[in-house]
C-alpha positions in Angstrom: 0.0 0.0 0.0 1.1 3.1 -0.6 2.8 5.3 2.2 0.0 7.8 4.0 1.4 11.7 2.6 0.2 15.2 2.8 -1.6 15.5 -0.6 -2.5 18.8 -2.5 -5.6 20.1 -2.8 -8.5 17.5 -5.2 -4.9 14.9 -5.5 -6.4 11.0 -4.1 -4.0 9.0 -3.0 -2.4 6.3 -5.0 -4.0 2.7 -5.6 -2.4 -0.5 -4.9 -2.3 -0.9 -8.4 -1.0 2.4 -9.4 2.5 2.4 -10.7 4.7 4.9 -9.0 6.8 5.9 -12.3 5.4 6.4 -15.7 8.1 7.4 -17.9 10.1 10.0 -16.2 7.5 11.3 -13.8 6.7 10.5 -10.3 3.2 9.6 -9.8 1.4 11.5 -6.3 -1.6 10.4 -6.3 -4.9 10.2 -8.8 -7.0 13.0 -10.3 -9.8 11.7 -12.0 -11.1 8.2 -13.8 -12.1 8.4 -17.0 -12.9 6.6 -20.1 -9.3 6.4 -21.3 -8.1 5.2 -17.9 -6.9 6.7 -14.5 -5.5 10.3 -14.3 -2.8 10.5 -11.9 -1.2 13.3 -10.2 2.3 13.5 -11.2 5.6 15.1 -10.9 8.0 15.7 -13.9 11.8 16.2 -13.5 11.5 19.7 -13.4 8.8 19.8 -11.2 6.1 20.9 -13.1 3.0 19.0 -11.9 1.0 17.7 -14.6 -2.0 15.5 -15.4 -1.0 11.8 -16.4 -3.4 9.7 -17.8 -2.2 5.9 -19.1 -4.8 4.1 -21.3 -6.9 0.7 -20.3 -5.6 -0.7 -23.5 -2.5 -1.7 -25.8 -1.6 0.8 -28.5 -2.5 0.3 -32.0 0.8 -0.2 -34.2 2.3 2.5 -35.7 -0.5 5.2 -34.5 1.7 7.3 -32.0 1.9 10.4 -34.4 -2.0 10.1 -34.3 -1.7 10.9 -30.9 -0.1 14.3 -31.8 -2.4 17.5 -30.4 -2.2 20.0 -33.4 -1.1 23.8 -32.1 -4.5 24.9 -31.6 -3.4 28.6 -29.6 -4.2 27.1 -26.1 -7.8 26.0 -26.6 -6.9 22.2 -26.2 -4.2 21.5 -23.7 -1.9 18.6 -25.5 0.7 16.2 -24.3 3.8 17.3 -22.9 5.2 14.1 -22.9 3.7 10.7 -23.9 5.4 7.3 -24.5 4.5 3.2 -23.7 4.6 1.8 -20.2 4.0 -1.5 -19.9 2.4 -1.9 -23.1 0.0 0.8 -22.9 0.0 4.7 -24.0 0.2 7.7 -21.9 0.5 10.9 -22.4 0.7 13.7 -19.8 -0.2 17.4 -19.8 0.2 20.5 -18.1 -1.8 20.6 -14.9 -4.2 23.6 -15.1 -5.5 24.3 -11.2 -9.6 24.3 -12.8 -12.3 21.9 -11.8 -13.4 19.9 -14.6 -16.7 20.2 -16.0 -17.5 17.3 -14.2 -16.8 18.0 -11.2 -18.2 21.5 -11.7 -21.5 20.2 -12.2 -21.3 18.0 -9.6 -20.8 20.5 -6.7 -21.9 23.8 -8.1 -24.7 22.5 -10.5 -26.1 22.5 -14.2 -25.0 25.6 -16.4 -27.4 27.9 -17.6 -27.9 30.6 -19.6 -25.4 32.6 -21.4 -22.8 30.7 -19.2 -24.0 27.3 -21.1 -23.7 29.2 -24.3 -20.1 30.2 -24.0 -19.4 26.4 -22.4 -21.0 25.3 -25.7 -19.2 27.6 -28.3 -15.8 27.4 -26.2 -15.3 23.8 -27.1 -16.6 24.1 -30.0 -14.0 26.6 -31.3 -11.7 23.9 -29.9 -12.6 21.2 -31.6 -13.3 23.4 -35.3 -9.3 24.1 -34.7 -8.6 20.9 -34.4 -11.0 19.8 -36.7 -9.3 22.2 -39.4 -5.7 20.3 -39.0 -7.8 17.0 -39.9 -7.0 16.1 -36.3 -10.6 14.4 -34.3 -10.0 14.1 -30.9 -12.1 11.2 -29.9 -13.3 11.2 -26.2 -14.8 14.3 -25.5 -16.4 13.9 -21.9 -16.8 15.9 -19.0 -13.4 14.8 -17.5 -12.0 16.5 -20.7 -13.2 20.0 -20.5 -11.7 22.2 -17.6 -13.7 25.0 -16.4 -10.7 27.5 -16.4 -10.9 31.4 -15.6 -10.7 32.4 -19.0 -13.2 29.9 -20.3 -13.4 26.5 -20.9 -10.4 24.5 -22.1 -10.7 21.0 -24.3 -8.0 18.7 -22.5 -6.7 16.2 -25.5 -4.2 13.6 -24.4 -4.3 11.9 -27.8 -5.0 8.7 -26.4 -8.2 7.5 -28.4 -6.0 8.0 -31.6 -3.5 6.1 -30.8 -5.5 2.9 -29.5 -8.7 3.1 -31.7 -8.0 1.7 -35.6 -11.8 0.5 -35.7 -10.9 -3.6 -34.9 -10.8 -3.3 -31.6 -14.0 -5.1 -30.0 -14.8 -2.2 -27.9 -14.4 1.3 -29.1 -12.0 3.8 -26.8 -13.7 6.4 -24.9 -16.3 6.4 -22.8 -19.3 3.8 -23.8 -22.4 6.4 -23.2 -20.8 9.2 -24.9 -20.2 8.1 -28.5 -21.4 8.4 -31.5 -23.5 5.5 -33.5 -20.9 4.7 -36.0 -18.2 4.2 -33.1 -20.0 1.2 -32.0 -19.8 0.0 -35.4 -16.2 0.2 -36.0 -16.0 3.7 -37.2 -12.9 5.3 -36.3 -13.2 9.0 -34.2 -13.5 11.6 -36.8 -14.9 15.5 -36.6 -18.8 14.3 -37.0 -18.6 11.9 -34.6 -16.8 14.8 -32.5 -19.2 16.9 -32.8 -21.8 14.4 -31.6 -20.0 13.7 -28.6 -19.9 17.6 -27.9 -23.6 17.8 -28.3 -23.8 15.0 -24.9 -21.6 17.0 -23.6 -23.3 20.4 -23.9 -26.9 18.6 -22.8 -24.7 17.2 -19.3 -23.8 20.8 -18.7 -27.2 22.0 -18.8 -29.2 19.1 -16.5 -26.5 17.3 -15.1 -27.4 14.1 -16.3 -25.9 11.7 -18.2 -27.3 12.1 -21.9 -27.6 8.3 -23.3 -28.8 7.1 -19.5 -24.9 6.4 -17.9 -22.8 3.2 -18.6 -24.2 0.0 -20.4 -23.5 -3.4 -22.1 -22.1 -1.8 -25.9 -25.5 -3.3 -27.6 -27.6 -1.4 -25.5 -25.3 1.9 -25.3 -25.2 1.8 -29.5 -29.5 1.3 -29.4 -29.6 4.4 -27.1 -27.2 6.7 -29.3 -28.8 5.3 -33.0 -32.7 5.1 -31.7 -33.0 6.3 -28.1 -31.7 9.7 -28.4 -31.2 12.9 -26.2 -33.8 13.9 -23.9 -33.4 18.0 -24.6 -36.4 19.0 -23.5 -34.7 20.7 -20.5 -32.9 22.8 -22.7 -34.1 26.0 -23.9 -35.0 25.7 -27.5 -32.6 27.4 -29.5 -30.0 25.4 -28.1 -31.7 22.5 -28.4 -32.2 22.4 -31.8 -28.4 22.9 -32.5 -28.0 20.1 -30.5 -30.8 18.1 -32.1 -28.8 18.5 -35.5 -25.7 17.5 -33.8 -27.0 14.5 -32.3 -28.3 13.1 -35.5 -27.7 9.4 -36.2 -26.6 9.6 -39.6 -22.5 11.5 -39.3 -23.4 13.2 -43.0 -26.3 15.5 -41.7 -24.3 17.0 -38.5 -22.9 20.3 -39.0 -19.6 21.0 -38.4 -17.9 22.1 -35.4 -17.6 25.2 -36.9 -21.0 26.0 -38.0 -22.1 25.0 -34.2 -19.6 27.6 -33.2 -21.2 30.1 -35.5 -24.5 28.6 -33.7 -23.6 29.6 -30.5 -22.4 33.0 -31.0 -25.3 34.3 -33.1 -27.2 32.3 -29.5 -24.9 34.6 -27.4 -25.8 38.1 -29.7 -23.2 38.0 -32.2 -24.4 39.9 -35.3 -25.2 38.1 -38.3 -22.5 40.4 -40.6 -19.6 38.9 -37.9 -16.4 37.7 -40.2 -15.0 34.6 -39.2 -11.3 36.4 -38.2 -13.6 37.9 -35.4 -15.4 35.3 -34.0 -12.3 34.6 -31.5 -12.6 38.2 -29.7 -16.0 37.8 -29.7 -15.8 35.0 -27.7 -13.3 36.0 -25.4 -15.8 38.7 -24.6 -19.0 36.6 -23.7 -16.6 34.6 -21.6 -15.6 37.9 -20.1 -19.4 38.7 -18.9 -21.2 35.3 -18.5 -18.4 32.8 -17.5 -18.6 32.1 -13.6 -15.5 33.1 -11.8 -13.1 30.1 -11.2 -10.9 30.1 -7.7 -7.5 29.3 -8.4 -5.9 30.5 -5.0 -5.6 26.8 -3.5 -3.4 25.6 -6.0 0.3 25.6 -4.6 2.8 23.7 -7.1 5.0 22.9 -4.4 2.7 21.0 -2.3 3.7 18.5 -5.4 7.0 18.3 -5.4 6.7 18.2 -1.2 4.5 15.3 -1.7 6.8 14.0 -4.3 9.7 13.7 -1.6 7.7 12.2 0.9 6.6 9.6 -1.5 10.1 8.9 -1.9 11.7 9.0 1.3 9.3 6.0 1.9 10.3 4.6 -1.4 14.1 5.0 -0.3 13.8 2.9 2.9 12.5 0.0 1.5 15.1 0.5 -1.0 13.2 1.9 -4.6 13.9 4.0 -6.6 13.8 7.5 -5.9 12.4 10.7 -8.0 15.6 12.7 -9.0 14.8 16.3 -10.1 16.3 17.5 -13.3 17.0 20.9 -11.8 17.7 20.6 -8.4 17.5 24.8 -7.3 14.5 25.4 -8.3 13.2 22.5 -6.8 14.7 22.7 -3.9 13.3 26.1 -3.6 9.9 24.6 -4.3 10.2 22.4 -1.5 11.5 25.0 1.0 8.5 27.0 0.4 6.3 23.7 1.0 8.1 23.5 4.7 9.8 26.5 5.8 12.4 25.2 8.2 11.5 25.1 11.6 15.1 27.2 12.7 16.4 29.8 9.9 19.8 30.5 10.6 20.2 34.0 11.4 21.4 36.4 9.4 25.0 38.0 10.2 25.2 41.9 10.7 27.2 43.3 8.0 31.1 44.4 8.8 31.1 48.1 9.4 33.1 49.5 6.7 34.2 53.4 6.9 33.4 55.3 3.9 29.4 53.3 3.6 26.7 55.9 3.4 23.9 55.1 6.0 21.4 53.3 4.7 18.0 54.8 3.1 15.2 54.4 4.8 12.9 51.7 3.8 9.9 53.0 1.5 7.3 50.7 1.7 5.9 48.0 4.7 6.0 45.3 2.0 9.4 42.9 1.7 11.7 44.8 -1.1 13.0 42.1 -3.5 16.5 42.7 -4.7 18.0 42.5 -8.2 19.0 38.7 -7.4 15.9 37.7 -5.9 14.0 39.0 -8.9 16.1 37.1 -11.0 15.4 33.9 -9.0 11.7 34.5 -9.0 12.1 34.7 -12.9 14.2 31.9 -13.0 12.1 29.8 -11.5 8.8 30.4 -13.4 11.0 29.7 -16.4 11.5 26.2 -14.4 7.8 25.6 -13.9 6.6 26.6 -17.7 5.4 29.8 -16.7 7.8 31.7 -19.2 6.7 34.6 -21.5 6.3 32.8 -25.0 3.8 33.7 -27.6 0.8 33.1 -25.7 0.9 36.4 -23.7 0.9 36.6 -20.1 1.7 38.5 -17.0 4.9 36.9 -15.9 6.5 40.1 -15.1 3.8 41.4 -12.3 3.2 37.5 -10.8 7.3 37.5 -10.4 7.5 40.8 -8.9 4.4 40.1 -6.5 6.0 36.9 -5.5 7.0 37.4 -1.8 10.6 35.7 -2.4 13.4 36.8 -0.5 17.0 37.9 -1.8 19.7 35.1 -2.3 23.3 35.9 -1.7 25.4 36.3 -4.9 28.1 34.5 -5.7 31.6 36.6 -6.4 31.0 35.8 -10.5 27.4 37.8 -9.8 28.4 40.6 -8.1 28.1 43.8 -9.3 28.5 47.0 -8.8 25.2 48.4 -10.4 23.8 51.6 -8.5 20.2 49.6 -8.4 21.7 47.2 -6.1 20.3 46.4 -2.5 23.6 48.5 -1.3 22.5 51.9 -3.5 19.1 52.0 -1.4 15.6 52.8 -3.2 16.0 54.8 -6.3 13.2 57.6 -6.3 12.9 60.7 -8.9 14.1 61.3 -12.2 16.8 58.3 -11.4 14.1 55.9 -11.4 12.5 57.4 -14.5 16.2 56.9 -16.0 17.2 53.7 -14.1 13.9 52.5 -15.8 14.8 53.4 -19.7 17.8 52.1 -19.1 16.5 48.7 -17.8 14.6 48.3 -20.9 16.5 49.6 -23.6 19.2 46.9 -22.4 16.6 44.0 -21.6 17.6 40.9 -23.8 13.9 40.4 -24.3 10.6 42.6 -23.7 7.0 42.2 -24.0 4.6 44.9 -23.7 1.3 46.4 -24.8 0.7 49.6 -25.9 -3.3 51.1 -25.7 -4.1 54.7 -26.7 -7.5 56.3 -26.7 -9.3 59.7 -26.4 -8.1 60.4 -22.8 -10.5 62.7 -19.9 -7.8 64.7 -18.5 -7.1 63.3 -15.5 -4.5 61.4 -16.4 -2.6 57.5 -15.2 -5.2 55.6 -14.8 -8.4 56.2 -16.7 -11.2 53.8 -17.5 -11.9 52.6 -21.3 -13.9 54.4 -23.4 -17.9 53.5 -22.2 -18.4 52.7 -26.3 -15.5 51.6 -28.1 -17.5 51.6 -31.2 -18.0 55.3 -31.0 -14.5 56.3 -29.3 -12.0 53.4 -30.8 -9.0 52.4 -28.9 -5.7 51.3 -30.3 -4.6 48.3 -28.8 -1.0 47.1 -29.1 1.4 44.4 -28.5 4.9 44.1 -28.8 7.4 41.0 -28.7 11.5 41.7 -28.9 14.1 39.3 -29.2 17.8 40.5 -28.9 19.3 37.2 -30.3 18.2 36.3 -32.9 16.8 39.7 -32.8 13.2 40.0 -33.7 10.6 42.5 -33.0 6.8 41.6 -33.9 3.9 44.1 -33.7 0.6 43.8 -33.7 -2.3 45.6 -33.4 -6.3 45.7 -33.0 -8.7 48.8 -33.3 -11.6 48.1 -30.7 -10.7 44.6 -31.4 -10.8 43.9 -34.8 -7.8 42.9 -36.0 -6.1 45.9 -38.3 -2.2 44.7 -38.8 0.7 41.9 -37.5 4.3 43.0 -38.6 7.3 42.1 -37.6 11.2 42.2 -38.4 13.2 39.4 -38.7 16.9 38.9 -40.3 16.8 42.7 -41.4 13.4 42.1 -43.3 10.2 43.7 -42.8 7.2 41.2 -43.0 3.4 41.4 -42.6 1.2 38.7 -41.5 -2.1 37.3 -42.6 -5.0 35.0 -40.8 -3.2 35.6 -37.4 -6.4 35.6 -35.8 -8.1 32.0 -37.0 -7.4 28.5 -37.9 -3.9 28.0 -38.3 -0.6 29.5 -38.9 -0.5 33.0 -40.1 1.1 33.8 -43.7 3.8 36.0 -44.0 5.1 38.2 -46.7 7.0 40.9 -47.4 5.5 44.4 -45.8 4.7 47.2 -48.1 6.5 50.7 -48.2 3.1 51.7 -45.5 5.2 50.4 -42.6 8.4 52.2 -41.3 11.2 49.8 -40.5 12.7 52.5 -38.8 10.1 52.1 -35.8 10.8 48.9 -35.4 13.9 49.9 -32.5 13.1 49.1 -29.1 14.9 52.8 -28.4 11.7 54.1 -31.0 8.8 52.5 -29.3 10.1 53.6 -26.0 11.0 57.3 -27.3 8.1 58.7 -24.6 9.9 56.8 -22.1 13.1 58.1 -23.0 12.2 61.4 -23.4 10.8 61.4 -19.7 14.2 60.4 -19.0 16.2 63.3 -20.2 13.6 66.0 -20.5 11.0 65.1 -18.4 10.1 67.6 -15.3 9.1 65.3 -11.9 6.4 66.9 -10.3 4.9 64.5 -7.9 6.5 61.1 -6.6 4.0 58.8 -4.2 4.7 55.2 -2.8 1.9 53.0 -4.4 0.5 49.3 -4.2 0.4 48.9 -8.2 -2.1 46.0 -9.9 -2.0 45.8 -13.8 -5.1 46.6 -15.9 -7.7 44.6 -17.0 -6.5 43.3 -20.7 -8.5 45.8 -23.5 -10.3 44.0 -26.1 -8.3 42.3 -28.4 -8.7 41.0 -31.4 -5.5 38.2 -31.3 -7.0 36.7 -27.9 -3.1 37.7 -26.2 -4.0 38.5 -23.0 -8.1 37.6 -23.1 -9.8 36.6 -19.8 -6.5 36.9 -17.7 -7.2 38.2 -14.1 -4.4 41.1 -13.2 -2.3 39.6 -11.0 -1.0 40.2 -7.3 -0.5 43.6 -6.3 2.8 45.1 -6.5 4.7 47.4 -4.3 5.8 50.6 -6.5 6.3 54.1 -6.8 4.3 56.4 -8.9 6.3 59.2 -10.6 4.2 62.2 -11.9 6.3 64.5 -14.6 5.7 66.7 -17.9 7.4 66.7 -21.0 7.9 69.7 -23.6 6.5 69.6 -27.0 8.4 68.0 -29.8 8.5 67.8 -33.7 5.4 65.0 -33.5 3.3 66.1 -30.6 2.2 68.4 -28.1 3.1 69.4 -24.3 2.1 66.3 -22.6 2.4 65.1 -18.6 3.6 61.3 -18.1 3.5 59.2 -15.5 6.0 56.4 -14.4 4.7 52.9 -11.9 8.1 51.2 -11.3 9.4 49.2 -8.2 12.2 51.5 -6.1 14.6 49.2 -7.9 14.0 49.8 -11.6 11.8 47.8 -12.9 9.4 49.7 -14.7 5.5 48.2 -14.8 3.4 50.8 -16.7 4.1 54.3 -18.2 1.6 56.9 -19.3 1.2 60.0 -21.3 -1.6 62.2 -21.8 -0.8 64.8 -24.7 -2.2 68.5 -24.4 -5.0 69.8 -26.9 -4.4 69.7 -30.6 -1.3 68.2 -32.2 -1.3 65.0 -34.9 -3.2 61.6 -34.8 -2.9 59.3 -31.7 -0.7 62.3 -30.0 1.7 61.5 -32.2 2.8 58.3 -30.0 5.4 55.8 -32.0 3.6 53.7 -34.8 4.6 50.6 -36.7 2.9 52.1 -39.8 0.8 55.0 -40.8 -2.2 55.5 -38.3 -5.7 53.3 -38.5 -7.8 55.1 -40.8 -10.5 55.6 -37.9 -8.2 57.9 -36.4 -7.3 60.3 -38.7 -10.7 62.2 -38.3 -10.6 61.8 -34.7 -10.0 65.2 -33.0 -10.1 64.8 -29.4 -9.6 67.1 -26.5 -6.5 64.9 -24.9 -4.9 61.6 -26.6 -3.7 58.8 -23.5 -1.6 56.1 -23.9 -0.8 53.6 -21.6 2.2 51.3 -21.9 2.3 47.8 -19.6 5.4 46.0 -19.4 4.2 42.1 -19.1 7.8 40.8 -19.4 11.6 41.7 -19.0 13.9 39.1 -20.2 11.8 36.4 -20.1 11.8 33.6 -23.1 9.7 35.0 -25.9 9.0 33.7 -29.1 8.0 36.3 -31.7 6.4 33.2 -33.6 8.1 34.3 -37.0 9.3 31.7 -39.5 12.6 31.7 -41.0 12.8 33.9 -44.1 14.1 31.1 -46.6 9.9 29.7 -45.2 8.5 33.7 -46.0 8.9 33.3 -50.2 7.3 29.8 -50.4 3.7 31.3 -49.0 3.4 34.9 -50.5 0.3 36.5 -49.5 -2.6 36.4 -51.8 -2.3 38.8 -54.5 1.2 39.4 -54.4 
């Protein structure tokens, strides 16, 4: 039996029967049974914890690229790793702290309403991504579909794929769920997908099992051909998408997509919607009608504590034990799982003559030092919680961490003025400390909003109506080596341009927002290449640096925005993270050659690291206050004649992994953009 451990939170312990390793990870404990087999709890080398699921059957020779989860933008959560054990497939993925639907049902009820819609088009729009790299998933049950804070997520391990060739004497996946021609023989393919997502849809809204629960496979393919559906708790519209999907002949179901379109025109979409937009759309009705989702209980390193308890057992009857691929950050994991009972204390500094006395502390919260904010960095980097293409707010969930300073070795010492030694930095030498702290950042990632502005400055709401008063929202990835910059941009989120320069040549992107890879091209001679400088897009920043005037300087607890509408889906449905000690630097700057008088403000910590800057231009002056472009301004602001323009810069991430998502340029001339 396995040994008796502290568990995290919704982890059961281990079965007699459970293995301990599957591949390279150390199984914890289960998560969930499902049709494809257990899901355990386990620990990878790194310490990521992740979901493990091993299938009840032998795998199907030669299937394992079938298994593959297409790039689908993060709506289905594939493998991280899979393999064989024992005979059998597995395939583990990314543990996302979310209840599945499930379970969600089970303790907080039946959906309803516009929250069922959005359940309903959410996966959906999963599986017509999927669907549109001929990939089917093949077991789509509630165990599959995590209720997530940004929406619901389509979990595909790949599993069905790789053990279903249509021989087998029982179909894989969950008997209940499938569609008529499964039974049969039929392999999984996007109609019978789409059947399964209609069950799953009708659960969500009664919390009962669609086809009447388990039974022998006769009677379970009677009840899916003949039986049907009850949907007459469902409210009409959506029951007769469903009743379409449900049909017993694969040739007259719609396609995931078309349900998709369904749901949105269910949720108010307007009929005159372009496809490229449905995806904003979305993230919008998820926005309003999705129920909140607590994800504070999730602690990764209760995993990796329960890992090493597992093990110490393990090691005194003389198993194998778990060895972590990187042992600091795990370590560090584990120290904050079980602070130690006894810290030793911490010496006093030698008194050394010509030592300033030290500044005064500027905030109650714990400072975090250069090194410590390179630890906390580090060590996201170690759990997968890097900056990469998805978006993210690595930079403000690393700052808010409450980590405190390691000692550096003598390789890492420095003498930089923003060290713990120089005190807080306050003034115009944060305003410069901060330039200078991006300008030389190996990697940025930032967003850039502007918008007819009220007057009063940092801070200001959204406009009420975006349709009537359109905002500019931008974002910006940088990659010092190789370098690479890519910029993109919505206007009240629809899509309006995706640029980028790579190798020295400027490139313009197509079908960013949809199915699929975007197609690049050459940019025309309406983009400036010239913009496309870190040292450019910053130029307000730096400005405020040497000719700024400070005229107000405040200690501030500093939380980022709430993510404008956006057309790409980078930052949708992402709660602003933990708050964040800062100061808040109010200054002016003179006119220039392409704007007005305007006043800025700085939020940066007291070390330098800037979060958010802002500038609100004066009356009159060009377009957009004349604030940096990639290319000449969106047509929908070149009338626009407001009293103040305000932009608002956020800094998600400072030397963090980013991947700009640009092919190589030898790729660029093989997939020219259509009419060129």
């Amino acid at each position: 039996m396995p040994p008796e451990v502290a568990l995290p939170p919704h982890v059961r312990p281990l079965a007699d029967s459970d293995p301990v390793w599957v591949g390279p990870h150390r199984l914890i404990g289960r998560l969930a049974d499902a049709g494809s087999g257990v899901v355990h709890a386990a620990v990878s080398p790194r310490g990521e914890p992740l979901a493990l699921r091993v299938a009840g059957v032998r795998e199907v020779p030669g299937a394992g690229r079938r298994g593959e989860t297409p790039d689908t933008g993060g709506l289905v959560l594939g493998p991280v790793d899979s393999g064989v054990h024992r005979g059998r497939p597995w395939a583990a993925v990314a543990y996302r702290p979310a209840p599945d639907l499930g379970e969600h049902v089970r303790t907080r009820g039946a959906l309803a309403g516009k929250a069922l819609l959005v359940l309903a088009a959410g996966t959906a729009e999963a599986l017509a991504v999927m669907h549109g790299t001929d990939t089917a998933h093949g077991d789509i049950v509630p165990e599959n579909v995590l209720v997530t804070s940004d929406g619901p997520r389509v979990v595909d391990y790949g599993i069905a794929r790789r053990v279903d060739d249509g021989t087998a004497a029982e179909p894989e996946g969950r008997i209940g769920w499938l569609a008529p021609e499964r039974y049969e023989g039929a392999r999984p393919d996007p109609r019978s997908d789409v059947f399964s997502w209609a069950c799953l849809v009708a659960y969500a809204a009664t919390g009962r099992e669609p086809l009447g629960g388990r039974a022998p496979l006769y009677e379970a393919a009677w009840r899916a051909r003949e039986q049907g559906v009850d949907l007459s708790a469902l409210p009409p519209d959506l029951g007769g998408v469903l009743e379409r999907a449900l049909d017993a002949d694969p040739a007259c179901r719609p396609s995931a997509e078309e349900v998709f379109l369904m749901c949105l025109l269910l949720l108010g979409a307007d009929e005159s919607a372009t496809r490229n937009t449905w995806p904003e759309l979305l993230r919008g009705y998820t926005r309003a009608f999705w129920p909140r989702v607590d994800t504070r209980w999730h602690q990764p390193e209760r995993w990796v504590a329960a890992a090493y308890a597992l093990d110490e057992a393990a090691a005194a009857a003389g198993e194998s034990v778990w060895v972590p691929e990187n042992r600091v950050a795990v370590q560090h994991l584990r120290a904050a799982a079980s602070p130690p009972e006894s810290p030793e204390p911490t010496p006093e500094p030698a008194p050394e003559e010509d030592r300033a006395p030290a500044a005064p502390r500027r905030s109650r919260h714990r400072k975090t030092s250069a090194a410590g904010r390179v630890l906390v960095l580090g060590l996201l980097g170690c759990l997968g919680f890097t900056v990469v293409a998805g978006g993210g707010y690595a930079l403000f969930d690393a700052l808010a961490e409450d980590v405190e300073p390691v000692s550096q070795t003598p390789e890492e010492e420095t003498d930089d003025a923003s060290g713990p030694d120089a005190g807080p930095l306050s003034g115009a030498d944060l305003v410069a400390a901060s330039a200078e702290r991006l300008l030389e950042a190996r990697s940025l990632e930032m967003t850039v909003l502007t918008h007819a502005g009220n007057g009063e400055g940092y801070g200001q709401p959204l406009p009420a109506d975006t349709g009537l008063t359109p905002t500019l929202n931008e974002r910006i990835l940088y990659r010092a080596e190789p370098e690479a910059l890519r910029w993109v941009g919505t206007v009240s989120g629809s899509r309006v341009s995706d640029l980028a320069l790579a190798d020295g040549q400027l490139l313009r992107a197509e079908g960013t927002a949809w199915n699929g890879p975007a197609t690049w091209a050459p940019a025309g001679p309406e983009a400036d290449e010239e913009a496309f400088d870190p040292e450019q897009i910053l130029r307000p920043l730096v400005r405020a640096a040497q000719e700024g005037e400070i005229t107000a300087e405040e200690e501030a607890v500093h939380t980022a925005p709430v993510p404008a509408q956006d057309a790409y889906g980078h930052l949708a449905g992402e709660d602003p993270p933990d708050e964040v000690p800062a100061i808040r630097i109010e200054g002016s700057l003179p006119a220039s050659d392409t704007g007005t008088e305007a006043r800025f403000t700085l939020v940066a910590t007291e070390d330098g690291v800037p979060l958010a800057f802002a500038t609100e231009s004066a009356p009159g002056g060009p377009p957009l206050g004349g604030r940096p472009l990639a290319e000449e301004p969106p047509e929908v602001f070149l009338g626009a004649s407001p009293e103040y323009w305000y932009t608002l810069y956020t800094f998600v991430g400072i030397d963090t992994e980013v991947d700009p998502g640009i092919p190589a340029v030898e790729d660029i001339a093989a997939h020219p953009l259509p009419g060129t």
